[in-house]
C-alpha positions in Angstrom: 110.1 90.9 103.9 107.4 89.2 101.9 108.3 89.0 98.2 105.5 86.1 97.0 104.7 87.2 93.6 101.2 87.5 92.6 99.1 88.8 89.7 98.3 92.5 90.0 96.4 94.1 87.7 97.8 97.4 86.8 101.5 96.5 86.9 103.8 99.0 88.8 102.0 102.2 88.4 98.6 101.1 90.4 99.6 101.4 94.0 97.4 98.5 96.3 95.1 98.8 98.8 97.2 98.4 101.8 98.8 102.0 102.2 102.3 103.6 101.7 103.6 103.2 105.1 103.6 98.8 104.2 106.3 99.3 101.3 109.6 98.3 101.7 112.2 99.6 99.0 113.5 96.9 96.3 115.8 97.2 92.9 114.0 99.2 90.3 114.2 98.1 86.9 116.6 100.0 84.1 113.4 101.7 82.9 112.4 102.7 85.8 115.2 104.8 86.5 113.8 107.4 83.4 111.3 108.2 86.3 113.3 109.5 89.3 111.1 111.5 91.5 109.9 107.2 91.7 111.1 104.5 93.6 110.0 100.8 93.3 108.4 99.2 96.4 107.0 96.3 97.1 103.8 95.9 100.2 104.9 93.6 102.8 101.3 92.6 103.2 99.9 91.7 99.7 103.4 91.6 97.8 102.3 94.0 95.1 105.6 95.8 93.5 104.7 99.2 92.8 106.6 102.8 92.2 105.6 105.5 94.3 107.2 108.3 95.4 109.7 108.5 98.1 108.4 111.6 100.0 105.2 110.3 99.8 106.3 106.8 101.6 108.4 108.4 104.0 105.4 110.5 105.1 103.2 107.4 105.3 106.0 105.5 107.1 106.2 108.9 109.6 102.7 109.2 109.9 102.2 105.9 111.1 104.1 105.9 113.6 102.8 109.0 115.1 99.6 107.1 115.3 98.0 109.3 112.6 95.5 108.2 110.1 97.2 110.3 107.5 99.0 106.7 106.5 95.9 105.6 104.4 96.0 108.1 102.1 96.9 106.8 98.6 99.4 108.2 96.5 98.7 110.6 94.0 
């Protein structure tokens, strides 16, 4: 996993360019945990952290593999 920290604008509520199926799962902050329906990611291509929701991810993550473009749509 690729954890280099870099400045992102938008802190954890802007998701990055890469798509949903690149995040891998990491320890949400106390705060964080006020917004459950979230989890905290971060891409393992641009090493943004970001919150997103699990369905969503899991969907990504599902549709990739099926070879199905439907892994570039961005979260909502």
């Amino acid at each position: 996993m690729n954890h280099k920290r870099q400045p992102h604008h938008g802190g954890p509520f802007i998701n990055c360019s890469c798509g949903l199926a690149h995040l891998e799962r990491i320890h949400r902050h106390w705060w964080m945990k006020i917004l459950p329906w979230l989890r905290f990611y971060c891409c393992s291509r641009c090493g943004k952290s970001q919150l997103a929701s699990k369905r969503a991810v899991s969907f990504a993550v599902t549709s990739l593999r099926s070879g199905s473009e439907a892994a570039q749509v961005p979260a909502p």
